[in-house]
Backbone as numpy.savetxt, mean C-alpha at the origin, in Angstrom:
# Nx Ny Nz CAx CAy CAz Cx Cy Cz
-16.56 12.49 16.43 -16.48 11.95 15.09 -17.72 11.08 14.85
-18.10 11.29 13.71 -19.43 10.78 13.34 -19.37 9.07 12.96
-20.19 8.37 13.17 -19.89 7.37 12.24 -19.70 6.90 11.22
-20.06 7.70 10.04 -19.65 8.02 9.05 -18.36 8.20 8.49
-18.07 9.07 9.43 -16.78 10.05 9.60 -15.95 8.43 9.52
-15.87 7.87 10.59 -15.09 6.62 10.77 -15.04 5.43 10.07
-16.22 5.36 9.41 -16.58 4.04 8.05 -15.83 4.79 6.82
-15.57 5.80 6.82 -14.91 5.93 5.54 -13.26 6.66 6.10
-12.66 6.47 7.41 -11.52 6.32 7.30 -11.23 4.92 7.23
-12.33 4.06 7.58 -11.80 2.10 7.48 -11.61 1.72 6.30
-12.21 2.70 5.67 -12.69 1.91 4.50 -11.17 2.69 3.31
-11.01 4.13 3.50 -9.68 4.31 3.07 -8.62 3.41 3.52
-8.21 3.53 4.70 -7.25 2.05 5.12 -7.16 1.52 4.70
-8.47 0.29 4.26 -8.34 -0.76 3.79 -8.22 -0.62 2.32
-8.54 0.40 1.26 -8.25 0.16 0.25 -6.74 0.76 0.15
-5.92 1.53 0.95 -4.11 1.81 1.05 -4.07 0.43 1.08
-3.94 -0.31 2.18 -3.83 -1.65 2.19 -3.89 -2.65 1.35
-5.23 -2.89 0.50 -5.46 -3.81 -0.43 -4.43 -3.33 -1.72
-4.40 -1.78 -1.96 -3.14 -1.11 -2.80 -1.85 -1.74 -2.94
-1.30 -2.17 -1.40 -0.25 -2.29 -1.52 0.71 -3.50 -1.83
-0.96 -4.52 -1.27 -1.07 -6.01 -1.43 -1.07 -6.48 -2.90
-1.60 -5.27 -3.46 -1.81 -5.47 -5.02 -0.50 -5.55 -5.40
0.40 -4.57 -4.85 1.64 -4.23 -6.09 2.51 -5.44 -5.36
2.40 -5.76 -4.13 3.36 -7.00 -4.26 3.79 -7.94 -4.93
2.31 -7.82 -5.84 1.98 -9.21 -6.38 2.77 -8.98 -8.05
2.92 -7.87 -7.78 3.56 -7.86 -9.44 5.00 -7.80 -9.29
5.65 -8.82 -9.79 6.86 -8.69 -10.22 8.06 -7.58 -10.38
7.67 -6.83 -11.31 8.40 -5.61 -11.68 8.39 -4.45 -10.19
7.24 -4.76 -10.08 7.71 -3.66 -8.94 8.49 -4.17 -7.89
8.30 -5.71 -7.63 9.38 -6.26 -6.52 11.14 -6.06 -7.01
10.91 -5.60 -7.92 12.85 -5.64 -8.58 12.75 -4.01 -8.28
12.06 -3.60 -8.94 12.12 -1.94 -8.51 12.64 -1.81 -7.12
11.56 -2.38 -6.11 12.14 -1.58 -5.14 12.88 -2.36 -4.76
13.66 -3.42 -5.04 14.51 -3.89 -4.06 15.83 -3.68 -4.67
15.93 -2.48 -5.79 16.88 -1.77 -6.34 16.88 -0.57 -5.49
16.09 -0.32 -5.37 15.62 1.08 -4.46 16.45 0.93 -3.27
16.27 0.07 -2.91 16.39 -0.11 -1.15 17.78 -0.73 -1.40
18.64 -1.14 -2.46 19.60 -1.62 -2.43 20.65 -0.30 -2.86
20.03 0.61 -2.93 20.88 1.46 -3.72 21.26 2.81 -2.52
20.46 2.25 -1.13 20.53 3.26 -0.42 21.95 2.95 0.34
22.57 1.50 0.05 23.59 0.94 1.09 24.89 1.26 -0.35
């Protein structure tokens, strides 16, 4: 694997990551899923 190859799987990672950090931050989606996850019990 090239180095290349590997700077842009870090760099995908980290923007899944920063993605997900994002939606925490919003409200609505914290009720969403914790309907989600409440609805599985």
């Amino acid at each position: 694997m090239t180095r290349l190859h590997r700077l842009l799987i870090w760099a995908a990672a980290l923007a899944a990551v920063a993605a997900a950090f994002a939606l925490y931050l919003r409200p609505d989606f914290m009720v969403t899923l914790a309907d989600q996850v409440w609805a599985c019990f």
